[in-house]
N, CA, C and O atoms as a CHARMM CRD file, in Angstrom:
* protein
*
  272
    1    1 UNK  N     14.03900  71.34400  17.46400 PROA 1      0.00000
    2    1 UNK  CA    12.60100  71.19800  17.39400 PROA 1      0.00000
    3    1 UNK  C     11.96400  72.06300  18.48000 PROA 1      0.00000
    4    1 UNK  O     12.36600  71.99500  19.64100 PROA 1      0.00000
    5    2 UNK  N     10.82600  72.99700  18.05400 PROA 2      0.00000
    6    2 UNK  CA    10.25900  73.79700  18.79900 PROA 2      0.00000
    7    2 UNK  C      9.15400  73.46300  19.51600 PROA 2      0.00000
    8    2 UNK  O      8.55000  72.66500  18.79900 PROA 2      0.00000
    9    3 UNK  N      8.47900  73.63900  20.63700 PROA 3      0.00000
   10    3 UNK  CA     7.46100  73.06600  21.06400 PROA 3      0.00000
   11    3 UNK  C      6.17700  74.07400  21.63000 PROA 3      0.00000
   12    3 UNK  O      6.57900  75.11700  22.14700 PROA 3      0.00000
   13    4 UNK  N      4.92000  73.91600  21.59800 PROA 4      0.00000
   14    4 UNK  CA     4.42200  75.25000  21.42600 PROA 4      0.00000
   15    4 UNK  C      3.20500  74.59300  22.92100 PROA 4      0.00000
   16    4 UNK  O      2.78500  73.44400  23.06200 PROA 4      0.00000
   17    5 UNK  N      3.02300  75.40600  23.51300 PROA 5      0.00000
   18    5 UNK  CA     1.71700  74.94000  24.91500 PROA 5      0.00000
   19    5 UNK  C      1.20900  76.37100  24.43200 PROA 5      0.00000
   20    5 UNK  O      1.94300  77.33200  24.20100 PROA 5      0.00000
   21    6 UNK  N     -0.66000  76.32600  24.28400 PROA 6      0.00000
   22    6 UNK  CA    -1.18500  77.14600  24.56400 PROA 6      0.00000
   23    6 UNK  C     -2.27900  77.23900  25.43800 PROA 6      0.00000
   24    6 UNK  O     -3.23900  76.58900  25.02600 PROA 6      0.00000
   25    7 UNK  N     -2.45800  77.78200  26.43000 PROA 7      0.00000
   26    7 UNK  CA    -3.21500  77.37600  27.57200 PROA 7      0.00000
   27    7 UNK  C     -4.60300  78.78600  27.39900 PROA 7      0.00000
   28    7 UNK  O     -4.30100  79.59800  26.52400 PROA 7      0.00000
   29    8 UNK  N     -5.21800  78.92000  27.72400 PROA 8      0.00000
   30    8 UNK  CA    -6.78300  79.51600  27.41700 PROA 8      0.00000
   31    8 UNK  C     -7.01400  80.10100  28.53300 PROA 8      0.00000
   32    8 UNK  O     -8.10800  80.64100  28.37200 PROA 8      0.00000
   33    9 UNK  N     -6.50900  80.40200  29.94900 PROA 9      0.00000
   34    9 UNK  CA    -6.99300  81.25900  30.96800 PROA 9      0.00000
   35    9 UNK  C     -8.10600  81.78400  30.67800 PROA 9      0.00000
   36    9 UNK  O     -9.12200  81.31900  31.19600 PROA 9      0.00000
   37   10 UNK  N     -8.20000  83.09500  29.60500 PROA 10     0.00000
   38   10 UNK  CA    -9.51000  84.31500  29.51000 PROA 10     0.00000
   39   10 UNK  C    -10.37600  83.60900  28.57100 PROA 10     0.00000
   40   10 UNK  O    -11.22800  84.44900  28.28000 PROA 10     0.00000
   41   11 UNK  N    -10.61300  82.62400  27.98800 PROA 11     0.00000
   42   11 UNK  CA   -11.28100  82.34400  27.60200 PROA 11     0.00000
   43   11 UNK  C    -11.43900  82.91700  25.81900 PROA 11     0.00000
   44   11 UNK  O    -12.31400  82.79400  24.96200 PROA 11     0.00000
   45   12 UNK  N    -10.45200  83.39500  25.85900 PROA 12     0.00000
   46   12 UNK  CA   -10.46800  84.15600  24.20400 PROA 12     0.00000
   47   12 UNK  C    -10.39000  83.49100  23.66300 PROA 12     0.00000
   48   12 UNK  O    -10.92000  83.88400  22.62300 PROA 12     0.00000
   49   13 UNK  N     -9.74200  81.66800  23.40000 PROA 13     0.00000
   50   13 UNK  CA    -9.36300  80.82900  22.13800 PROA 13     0.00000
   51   13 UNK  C    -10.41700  80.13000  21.81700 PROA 13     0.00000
   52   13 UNK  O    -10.82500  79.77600  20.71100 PROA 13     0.00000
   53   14 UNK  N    -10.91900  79.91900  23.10700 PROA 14     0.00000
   54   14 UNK  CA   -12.61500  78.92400  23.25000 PROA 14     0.00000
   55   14 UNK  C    -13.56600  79.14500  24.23100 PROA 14     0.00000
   56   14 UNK  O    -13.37600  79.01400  25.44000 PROA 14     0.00000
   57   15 UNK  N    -14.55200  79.47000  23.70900 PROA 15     0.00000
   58   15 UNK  CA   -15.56100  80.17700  24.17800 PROA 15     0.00000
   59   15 UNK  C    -16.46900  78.95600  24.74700 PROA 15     0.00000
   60   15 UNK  O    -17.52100  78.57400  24.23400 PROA 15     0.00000
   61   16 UNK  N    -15.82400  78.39200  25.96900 PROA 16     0.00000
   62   16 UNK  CA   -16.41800  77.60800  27.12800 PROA 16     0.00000
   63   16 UNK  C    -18.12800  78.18700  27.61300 PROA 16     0.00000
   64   16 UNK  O    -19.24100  77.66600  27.68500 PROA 16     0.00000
   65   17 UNK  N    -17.62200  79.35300  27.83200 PROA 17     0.00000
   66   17 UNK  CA   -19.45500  79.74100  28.41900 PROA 17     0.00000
   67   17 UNK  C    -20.68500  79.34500  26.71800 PROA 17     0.00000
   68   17 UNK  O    -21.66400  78.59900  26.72300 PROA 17     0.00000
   69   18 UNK  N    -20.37200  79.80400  26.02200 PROA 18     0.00000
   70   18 UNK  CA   -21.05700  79.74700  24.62900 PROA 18     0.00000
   71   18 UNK  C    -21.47200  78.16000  24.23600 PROA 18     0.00000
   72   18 UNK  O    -22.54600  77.79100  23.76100 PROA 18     0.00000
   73   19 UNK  N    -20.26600  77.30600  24.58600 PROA 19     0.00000
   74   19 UNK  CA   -20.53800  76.36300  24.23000 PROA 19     0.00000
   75   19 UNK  C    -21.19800  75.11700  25.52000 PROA 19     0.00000
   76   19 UNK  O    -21.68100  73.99400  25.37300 PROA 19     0.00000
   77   20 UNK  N    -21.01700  75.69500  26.36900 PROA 20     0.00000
   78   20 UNK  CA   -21.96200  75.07900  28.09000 PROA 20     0.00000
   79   20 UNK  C    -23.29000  75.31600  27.70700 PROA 20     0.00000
   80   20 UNK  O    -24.20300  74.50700  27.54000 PROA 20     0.00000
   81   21 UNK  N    -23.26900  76.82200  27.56300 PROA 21     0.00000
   82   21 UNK  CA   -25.03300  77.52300  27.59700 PROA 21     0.00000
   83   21 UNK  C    -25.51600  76.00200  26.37200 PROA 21     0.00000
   84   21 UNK  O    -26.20600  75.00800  26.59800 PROA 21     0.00000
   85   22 UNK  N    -24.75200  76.46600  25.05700 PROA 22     0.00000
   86   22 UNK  CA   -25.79000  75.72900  24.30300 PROA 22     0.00000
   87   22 UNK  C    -26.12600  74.04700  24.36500 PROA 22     0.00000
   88   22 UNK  O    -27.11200  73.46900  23.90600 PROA 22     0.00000
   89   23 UNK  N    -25.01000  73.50200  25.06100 PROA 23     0.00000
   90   23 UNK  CA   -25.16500  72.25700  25.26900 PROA 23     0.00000
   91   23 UNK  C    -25.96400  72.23700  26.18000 PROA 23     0.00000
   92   23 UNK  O    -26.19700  71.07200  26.50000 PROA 23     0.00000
   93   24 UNK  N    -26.65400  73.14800  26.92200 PROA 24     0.00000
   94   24 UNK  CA   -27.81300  72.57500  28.35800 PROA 24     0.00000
   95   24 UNK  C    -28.67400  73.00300  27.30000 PROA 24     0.00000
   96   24 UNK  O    -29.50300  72.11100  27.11800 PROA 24     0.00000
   97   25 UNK  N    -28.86700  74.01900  26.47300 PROA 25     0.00000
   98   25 UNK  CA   -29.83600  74.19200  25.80500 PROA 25     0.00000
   99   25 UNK  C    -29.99200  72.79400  25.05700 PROA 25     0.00000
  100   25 UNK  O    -31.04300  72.23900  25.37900 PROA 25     0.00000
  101   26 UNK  N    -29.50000  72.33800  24.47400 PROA 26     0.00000
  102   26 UNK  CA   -30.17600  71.33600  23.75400 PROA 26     0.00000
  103   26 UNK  C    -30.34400  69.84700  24.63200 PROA 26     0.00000
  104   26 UNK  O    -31.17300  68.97200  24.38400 PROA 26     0.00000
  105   27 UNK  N    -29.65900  69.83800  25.35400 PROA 27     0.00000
  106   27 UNK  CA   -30.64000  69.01900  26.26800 PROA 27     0.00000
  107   27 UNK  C    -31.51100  68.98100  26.63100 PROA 27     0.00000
  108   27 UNK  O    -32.14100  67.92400  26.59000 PROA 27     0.00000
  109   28 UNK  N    -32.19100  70.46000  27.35800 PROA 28     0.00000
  110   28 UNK  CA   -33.82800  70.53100  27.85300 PROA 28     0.00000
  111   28 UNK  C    -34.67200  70.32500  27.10800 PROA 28     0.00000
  112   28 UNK  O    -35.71500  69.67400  27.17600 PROA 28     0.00000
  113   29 UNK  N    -33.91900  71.26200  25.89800 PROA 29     0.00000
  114   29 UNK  CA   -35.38400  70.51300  24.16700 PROA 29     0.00000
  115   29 UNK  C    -35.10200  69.66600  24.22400 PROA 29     0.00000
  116   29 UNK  O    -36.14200  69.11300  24.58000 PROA 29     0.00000
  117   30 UNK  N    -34.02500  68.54800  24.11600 PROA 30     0.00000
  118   30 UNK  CA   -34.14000  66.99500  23.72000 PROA 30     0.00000
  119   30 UNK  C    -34.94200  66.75200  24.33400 PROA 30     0.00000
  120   30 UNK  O    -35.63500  65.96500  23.69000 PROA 30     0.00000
  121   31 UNK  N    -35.60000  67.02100  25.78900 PROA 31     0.00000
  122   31 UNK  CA   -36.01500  66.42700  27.08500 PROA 31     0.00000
  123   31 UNK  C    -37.34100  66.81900  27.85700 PROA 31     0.00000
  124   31 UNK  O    -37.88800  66.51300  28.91600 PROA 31     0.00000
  125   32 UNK  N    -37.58400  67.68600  26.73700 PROA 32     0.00000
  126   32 UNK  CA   -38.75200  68.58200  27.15800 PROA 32     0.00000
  127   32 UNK  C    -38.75000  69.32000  28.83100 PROA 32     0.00000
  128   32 UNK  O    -39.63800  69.44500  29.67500 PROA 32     0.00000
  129   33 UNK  N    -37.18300  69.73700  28.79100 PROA 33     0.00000
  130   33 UNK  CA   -37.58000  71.14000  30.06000 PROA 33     0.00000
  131   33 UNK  C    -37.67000  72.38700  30.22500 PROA 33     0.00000
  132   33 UNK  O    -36.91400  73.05200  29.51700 PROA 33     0.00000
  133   34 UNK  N    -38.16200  72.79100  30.73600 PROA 34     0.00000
  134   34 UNK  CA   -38.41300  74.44800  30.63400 PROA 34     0.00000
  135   34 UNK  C    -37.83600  75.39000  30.98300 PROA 34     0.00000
  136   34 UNK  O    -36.85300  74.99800  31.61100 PROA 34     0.00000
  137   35 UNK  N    -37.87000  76.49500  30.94100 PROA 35     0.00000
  138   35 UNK  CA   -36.89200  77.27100  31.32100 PROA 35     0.00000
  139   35 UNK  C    -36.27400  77.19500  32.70600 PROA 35     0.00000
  140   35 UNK  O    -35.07500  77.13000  32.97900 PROA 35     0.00000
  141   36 UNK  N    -37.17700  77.21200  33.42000 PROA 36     0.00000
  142   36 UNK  CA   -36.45100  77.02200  34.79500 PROA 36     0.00000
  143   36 UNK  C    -35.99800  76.25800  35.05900 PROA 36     0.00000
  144   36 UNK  O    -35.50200  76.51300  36.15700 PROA 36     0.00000
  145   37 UNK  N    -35.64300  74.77600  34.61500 PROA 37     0.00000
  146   37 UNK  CA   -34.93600  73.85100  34.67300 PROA 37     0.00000
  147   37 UNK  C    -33.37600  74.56000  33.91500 PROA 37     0.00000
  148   37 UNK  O    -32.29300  74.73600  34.47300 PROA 37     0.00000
  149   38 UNK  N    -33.70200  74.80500  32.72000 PROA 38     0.00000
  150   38 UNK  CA   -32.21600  75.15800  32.09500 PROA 38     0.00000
  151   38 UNK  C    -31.38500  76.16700  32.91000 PROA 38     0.00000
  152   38 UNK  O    -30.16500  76.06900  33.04300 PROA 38     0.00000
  153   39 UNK  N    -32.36700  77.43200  33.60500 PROA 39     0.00000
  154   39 UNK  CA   -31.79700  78.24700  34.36300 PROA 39     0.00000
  155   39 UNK  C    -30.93000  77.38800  35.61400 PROA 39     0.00000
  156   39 UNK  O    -29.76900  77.77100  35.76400 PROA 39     0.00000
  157   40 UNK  N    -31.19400  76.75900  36.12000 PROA 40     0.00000
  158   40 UNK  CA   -31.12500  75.98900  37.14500 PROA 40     0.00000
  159   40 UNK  C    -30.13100  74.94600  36.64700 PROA 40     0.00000
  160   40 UNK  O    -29.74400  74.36400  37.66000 PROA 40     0.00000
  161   41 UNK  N    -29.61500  74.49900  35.72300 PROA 41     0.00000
  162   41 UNK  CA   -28.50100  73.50600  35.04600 PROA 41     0.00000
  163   41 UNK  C    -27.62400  74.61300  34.68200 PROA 41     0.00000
  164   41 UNK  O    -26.40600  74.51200  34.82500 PROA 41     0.00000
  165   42 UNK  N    -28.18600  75.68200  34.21200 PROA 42     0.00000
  166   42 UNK  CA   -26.87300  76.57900  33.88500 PROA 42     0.00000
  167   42 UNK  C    -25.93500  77.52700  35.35300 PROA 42     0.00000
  168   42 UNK  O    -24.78300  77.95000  35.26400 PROA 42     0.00000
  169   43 UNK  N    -26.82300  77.64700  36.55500 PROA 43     0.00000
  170   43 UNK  CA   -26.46100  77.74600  37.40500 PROA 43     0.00000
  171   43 UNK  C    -25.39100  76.88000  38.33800 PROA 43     0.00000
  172   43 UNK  O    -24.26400  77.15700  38.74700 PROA 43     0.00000
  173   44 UNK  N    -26.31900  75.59600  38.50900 PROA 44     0.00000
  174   44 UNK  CA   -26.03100  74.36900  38.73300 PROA 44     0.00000
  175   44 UNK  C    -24.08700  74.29000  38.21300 PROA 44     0.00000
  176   44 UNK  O    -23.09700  74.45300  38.92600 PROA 44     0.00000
  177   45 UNK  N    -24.15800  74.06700  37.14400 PROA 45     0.00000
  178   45 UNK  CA   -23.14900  73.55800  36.70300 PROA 45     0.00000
  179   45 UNK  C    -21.46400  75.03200  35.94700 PROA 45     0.00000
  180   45 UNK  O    -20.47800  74.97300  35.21200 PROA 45     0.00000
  181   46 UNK  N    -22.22600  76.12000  36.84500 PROA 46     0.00000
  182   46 UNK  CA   -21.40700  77.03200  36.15800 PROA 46     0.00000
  183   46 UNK  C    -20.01000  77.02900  36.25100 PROA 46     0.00000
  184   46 UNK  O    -19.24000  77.18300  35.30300 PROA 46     0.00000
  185   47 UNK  N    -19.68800  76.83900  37.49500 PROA 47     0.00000
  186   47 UNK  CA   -18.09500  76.51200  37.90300 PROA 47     0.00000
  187   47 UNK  C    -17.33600  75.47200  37.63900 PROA 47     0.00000
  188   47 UNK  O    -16.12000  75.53900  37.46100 PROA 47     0.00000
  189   48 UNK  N    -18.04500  74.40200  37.59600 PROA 48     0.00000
  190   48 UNK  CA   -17.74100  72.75500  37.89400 PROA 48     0.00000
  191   48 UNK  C    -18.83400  72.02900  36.70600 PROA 48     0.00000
  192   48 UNK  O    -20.04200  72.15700  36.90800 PROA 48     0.00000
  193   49 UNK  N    -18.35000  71.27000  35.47200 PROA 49     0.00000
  194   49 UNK  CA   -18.97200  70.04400  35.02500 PROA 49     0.00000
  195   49 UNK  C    -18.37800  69.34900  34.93800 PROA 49     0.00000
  196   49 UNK  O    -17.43100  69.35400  34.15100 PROA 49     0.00000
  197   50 UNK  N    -18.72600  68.25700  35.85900 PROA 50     0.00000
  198   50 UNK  CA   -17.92700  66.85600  35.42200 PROA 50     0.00000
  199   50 UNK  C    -18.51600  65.72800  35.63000 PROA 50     0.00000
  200   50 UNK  O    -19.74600  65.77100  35.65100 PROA 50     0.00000
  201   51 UNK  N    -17.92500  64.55500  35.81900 PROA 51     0.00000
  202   51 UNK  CA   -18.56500  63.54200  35.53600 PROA 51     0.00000
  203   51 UNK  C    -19.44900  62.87200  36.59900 PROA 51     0.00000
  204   51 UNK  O    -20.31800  62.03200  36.36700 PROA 51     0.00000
  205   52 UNK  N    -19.09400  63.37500  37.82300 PROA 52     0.00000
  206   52 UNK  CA   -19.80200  63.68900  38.72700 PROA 52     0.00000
  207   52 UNK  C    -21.38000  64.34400  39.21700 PROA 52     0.00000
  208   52 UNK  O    -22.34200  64.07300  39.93700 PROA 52     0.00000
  209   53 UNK  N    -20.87500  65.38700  38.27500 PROA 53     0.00000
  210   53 UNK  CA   -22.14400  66.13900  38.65700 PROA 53     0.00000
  211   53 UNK  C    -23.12500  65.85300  37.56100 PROA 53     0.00000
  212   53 UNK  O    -24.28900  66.22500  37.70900 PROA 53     0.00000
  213   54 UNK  N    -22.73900  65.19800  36.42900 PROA 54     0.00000
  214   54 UNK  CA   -23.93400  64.63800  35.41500 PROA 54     0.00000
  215   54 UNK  C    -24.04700  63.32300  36.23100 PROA 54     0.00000
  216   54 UNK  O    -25.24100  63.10400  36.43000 PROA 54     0.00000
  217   55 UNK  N    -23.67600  62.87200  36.48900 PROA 55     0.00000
  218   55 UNK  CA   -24.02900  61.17100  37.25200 PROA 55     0.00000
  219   55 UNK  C    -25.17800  61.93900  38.02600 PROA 55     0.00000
  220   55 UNK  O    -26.28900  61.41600  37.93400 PROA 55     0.00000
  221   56 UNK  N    -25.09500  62.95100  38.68000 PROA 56     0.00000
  222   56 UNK  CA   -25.77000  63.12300  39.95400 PROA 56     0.00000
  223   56 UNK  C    -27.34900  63.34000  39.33200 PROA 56     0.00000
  224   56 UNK  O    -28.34700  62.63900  39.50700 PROA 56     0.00000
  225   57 UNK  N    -27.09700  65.14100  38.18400 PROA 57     0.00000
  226   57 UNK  CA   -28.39200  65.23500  37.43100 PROA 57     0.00000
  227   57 UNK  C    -29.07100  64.15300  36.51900 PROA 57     0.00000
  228   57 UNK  O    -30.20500  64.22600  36.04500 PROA 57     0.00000
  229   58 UNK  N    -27.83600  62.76300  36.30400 PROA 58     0.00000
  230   58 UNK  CA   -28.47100  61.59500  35.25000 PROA 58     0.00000
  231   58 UNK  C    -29.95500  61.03900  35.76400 PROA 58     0.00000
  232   58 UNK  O    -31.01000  60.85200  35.15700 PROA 58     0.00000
  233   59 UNK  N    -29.51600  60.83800  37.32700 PROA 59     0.00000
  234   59 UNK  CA   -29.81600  60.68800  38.19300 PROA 59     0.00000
  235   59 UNK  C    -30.97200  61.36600  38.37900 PROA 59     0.00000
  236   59 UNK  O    -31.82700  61.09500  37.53600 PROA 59     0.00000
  237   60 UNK  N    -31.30900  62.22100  39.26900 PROA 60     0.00000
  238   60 UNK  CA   -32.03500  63.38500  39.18400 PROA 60     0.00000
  239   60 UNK  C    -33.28800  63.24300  38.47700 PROA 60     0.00000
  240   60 UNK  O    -34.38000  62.99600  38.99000 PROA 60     0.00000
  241   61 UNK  N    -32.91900  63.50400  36.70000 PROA 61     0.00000
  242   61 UNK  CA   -33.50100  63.72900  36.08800 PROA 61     0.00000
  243   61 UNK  C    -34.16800  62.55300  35.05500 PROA 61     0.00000
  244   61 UNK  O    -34.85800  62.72700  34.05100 PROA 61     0.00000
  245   62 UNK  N    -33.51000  60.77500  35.94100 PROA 62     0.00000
  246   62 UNK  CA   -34.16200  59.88900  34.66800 PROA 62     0.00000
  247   62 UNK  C    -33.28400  60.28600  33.64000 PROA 62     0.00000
  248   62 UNK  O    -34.05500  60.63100  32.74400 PROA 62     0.00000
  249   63 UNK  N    -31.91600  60.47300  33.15400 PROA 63     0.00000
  250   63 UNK  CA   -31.88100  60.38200  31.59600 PROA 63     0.00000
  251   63 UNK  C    -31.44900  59.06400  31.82300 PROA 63     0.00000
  252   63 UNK  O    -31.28300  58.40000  32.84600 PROA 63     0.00000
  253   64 UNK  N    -31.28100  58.80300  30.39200 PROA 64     0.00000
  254   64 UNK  CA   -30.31700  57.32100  29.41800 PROA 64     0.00000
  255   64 UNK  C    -29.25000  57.82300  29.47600 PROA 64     0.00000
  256   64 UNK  O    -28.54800  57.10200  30.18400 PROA 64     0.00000
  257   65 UNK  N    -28.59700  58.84200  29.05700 PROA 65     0.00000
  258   65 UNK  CA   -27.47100  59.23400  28.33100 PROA 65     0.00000
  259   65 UNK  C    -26.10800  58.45200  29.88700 PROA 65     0.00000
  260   65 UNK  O    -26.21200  58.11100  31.06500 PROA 65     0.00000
  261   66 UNK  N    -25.21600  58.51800  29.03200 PROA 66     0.00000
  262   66 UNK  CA   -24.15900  58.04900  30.25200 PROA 66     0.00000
  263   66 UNK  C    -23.58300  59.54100  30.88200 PROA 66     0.00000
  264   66 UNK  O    -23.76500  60.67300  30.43200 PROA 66     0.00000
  265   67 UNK  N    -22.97900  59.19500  31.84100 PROA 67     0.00000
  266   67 UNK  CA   -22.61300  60.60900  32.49300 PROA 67     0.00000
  267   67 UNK  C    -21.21500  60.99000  31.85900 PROA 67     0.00000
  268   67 UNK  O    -20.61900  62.06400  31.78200 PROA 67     0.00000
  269   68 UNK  N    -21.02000  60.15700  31.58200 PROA 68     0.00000
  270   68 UNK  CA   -19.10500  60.21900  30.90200 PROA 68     0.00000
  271   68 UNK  C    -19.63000  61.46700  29.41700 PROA 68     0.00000
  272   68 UNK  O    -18.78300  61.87000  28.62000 PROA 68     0.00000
């Protein structure tokens, strides 16, 4: 039996940045924020999202949503 690991380093299998950008994007419309807010979440969170750092902006920003 063969066993297969494929791990994503460059980003070629899944397009992590594509799918970050658009998930802050549709938060600010859910939420009515403006650009400089999204600029500022996409900055914010470029290196590092986790459960942490949404607790922090949950925070922050008044949402409902859970940070998990």
């Amino acid at each position: 039996m063969a066993c297969l690991a494929l791990f994503d380093l460059d980003g070629t299998l899944v397009d992590r940045h594509a799918a970050f950008t658009d998930a802050i994007a549709d938060l600010c419309r859910a939420h009515g924020f403006g650009p400089e807010i999204e600029q500022w979440l996409l900055s914010e969170l470029a290196d590092s999202a986790n459960t942490e750092d949404f607790g922090r902006l949950r925070e922050a920003f008044g949402l409902s949503e859970p940070a998990a």
